[in-house]
C-alpha positions as CSV (number, residue, x, y, z in Angstrom):
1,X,-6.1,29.7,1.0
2,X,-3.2,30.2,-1.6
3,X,-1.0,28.2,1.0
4,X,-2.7,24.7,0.6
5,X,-4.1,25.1,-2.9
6,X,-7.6,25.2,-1.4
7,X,-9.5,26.6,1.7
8,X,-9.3,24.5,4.7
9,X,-11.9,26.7,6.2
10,X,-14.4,26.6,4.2
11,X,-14.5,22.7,3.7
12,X,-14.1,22.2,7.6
13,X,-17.5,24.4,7.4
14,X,-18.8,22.4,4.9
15,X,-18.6,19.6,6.5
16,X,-20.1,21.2,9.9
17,X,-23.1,22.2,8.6
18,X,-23.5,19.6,6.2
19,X,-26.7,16.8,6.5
20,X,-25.9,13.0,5.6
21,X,-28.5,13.6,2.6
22,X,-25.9,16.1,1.0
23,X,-23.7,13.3,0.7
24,X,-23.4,13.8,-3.4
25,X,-22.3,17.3,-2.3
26,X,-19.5,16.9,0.0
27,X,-17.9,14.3,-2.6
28,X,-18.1,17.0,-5.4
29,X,-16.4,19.6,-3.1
30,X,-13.9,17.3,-1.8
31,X,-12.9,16.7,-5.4
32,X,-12.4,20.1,-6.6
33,X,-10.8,20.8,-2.7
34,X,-8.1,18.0,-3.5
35,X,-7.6,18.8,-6.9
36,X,-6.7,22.7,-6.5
37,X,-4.2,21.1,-4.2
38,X,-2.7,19.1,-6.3
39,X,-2.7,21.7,-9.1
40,X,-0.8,23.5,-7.2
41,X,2.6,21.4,-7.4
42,X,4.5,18.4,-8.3
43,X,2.4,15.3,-8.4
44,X,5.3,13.5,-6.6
45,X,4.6,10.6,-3.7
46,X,4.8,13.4,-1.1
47,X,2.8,16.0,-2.4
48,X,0.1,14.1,-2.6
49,X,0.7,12.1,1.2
50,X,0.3,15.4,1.8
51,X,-2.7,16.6,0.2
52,X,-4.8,14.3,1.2
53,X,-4.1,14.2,4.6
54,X,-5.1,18.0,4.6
55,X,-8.3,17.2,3.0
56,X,-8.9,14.0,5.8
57,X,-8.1,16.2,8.8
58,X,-10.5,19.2,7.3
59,X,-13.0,16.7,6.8
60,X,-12.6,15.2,10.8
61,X,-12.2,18.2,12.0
62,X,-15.9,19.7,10.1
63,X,-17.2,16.3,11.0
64,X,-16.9,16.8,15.0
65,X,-18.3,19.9,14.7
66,X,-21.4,18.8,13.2
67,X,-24.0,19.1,15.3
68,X,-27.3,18.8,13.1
69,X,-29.8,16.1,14.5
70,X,-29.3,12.9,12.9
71,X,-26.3,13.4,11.5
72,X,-24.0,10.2,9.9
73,X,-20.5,10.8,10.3
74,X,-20.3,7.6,8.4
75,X,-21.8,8.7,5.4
76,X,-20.3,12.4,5.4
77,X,-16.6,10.6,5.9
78,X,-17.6,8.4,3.2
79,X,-18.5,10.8,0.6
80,X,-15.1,12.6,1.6
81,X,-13.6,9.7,0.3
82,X,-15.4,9.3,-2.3
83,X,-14.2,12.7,-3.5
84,X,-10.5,12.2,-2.3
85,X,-10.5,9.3,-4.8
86,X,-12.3,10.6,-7.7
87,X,-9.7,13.2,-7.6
88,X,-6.6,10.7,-7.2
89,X,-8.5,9.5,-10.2
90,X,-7.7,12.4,-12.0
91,X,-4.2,12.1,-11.2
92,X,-3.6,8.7,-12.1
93,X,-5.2,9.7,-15.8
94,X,-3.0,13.0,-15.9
95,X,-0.2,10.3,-15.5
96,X,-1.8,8.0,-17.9
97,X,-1.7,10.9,-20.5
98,X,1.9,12.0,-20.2
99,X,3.3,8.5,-20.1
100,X,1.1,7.8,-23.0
101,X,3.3,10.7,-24.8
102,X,6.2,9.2,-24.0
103,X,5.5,5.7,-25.0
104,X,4.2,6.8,-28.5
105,X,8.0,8.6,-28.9
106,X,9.3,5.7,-28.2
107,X,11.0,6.2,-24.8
108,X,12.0,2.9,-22.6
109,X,9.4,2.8,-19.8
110,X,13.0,1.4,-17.8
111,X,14.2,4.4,-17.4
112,X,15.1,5.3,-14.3
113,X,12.4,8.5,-13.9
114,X,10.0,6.3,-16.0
115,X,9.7,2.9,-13.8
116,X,9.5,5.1,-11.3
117,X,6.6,7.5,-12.3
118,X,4.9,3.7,-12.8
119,X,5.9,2.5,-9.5
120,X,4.5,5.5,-7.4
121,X,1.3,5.3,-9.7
122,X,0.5,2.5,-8.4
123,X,1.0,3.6,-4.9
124,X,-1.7,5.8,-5.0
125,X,-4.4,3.5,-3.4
126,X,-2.1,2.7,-0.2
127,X,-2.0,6.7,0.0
128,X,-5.2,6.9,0.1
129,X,-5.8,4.3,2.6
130,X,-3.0,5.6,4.7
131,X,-4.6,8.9,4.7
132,X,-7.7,8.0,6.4
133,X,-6.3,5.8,8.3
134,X,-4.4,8.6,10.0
135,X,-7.4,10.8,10.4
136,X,-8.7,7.8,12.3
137,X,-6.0,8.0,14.5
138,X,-5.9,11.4,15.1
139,X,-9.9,11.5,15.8
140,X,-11.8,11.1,18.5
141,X,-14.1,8.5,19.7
142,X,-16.9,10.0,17.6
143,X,-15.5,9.4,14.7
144,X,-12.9,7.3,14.4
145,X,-15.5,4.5,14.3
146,X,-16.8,5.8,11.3
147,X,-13.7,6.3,9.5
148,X,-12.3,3.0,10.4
149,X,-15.4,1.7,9.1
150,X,-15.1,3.9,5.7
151,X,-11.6,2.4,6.0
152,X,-13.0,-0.8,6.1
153,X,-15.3,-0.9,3.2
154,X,-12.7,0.5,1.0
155,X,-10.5,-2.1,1.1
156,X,-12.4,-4.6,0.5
157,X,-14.1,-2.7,-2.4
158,X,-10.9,-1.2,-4.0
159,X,-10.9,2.2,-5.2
160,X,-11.6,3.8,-8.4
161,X,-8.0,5.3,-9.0
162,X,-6.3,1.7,-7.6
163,X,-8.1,-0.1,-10.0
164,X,-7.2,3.0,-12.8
165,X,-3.4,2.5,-11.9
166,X,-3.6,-0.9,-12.3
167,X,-4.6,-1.3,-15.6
168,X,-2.9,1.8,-16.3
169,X,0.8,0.3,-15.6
170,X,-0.4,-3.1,-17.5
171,X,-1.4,-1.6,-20.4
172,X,1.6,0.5,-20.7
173,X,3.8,-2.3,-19.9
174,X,2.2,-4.1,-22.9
175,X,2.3,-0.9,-25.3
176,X,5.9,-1.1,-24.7
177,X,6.8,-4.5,-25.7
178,X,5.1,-4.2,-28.6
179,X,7.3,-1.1,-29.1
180,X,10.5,-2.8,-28.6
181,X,9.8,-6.0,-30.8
182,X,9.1,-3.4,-33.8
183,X,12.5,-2.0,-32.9
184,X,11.0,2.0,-32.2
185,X,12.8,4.0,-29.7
186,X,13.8,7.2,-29.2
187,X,17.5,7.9,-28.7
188,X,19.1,7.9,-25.1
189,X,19.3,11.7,-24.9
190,X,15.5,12.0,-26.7
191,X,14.6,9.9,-23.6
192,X,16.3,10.8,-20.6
193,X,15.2,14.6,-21.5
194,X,11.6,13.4,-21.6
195,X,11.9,11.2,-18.8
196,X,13.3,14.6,-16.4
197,X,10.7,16.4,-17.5
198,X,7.9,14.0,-16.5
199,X,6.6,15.8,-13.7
200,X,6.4,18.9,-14.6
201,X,4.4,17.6,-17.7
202,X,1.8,15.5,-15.8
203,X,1.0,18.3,-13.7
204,X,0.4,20.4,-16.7
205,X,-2.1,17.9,-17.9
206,X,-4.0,17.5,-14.5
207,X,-4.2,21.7,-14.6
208,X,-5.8,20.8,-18.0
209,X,-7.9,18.4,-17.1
210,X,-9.3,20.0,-14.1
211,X,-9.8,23.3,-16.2
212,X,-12.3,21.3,-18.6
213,X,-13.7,19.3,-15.5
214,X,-14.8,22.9,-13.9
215,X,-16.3,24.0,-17.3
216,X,-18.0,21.3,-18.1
217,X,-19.9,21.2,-14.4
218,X,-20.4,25.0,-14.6
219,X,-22.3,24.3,-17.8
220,X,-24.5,21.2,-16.5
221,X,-27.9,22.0,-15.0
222,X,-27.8,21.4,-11.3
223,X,-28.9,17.6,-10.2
224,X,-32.4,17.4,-9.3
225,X,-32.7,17.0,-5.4
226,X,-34.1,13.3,-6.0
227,X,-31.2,12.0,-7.4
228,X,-29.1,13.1,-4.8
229,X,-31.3,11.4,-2.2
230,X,-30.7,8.5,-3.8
231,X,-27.1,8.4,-3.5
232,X,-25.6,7.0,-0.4
């Protein structure tokens, strides 16, 4: 369990026993799956690749060996993704946060570590995409259908934590013009020391973030069974 951040086991069985009406289940377990993983180190381009293909191939793997009558390996992949992506979410607002920080000191979103904490952000779509489409791959028959079909629908949808990064990087982009034509910036060694330490301070936020995400859901009453039918 320690290894991955999260236990594989446990969410392959999930997913084996699992009914396509406790879709709104799997998603929420996927999420806090994907996000112990990522709390667990450097939110850097690989570490997530990485992540998220351990999720994908825990959810194929639990998928296969579902066996319950009636079961829709469509909907069960889908919800996976679903909560693959709220999580990335996460991430791309853990970024968000620290290069907020940054910004408001009035270091040069060109730096070198900075444009390129903004250029993987915005990666993080095409990772997501490239993650199940590698569990489609590596499926079988059963169910690489349905995750090519899952595939499918999310690209022409978008995802949530695309769409985040996105406006993310613009508005950013914007906060820092507005910075330089007022002439505030912070001083090249103020900058580049922030700049170094950007990793290291967005995955500080995200362990934040997902601290006060578990609280918050441990207080909530538990959804009423309707509305969970109703979710797809």
């Amino acid at each position: 369990m320690q290894k991955f951040g999260f236990d594989p086991d446990a969410l392959v069985e999930m997913f084996a026993s699992a009914s396509a009406k406790q879709s709104a289940q799997v998603k929420d377990a996927v999420t806090r799956a994907t996000l112990a993983a990522l709390q667990g180190r450097e939110l850097t381009i690989k570490n997530i690749r990485d992540v998220l293909k351990r999720v994908s191939e825990a959810a194929t793997t639990g998928v296969m060996k579902n066996s319950l009558p009636g079961t829709d390996a469509e909907k069960l992949l889908s919800g996976a993704v679903s909560g693959m992506d709220q999580a990335l979410l996460k991430a791309v607002e853990a970024n968000q946060r620290a290069l907020q920080q940054f910004v408001e000191q009035g270091a040069d979103l060109k730096d070198k570590h900075l444009k390129k904490a903004l250029d993987d952000l915005e990666k993080f779509e095409d990772l997501l995409f490239g993650a199940i489409k590698s569990a489609a791959g590596s499926a079988g028959s059963r169910i690489a259908g349905p995750w090519e079909q899952v595939l499918d629908r999310m690209k022409a949808g978008g995802t949530l934590s695309g769409a985040q990064a996105s406006a993310t990087v613009e508005d950013l982009a914007a906060q820092m013009q507005s910075a330089i034509r007022t002439g505030r910036a912070a001083s090249l060694r103020a900058a580049q020391t922030l700049a170094e330490s950007y990793t290291a301070l967005v995955s500080g936020v995200l362990i934040g973030m997902s601290d006060a995400l578990r609280q918050g859901t441990a207080a909530a009453p538990a959804p009423a069974p309707a509305a969970a039918k109703k979710r797809r």
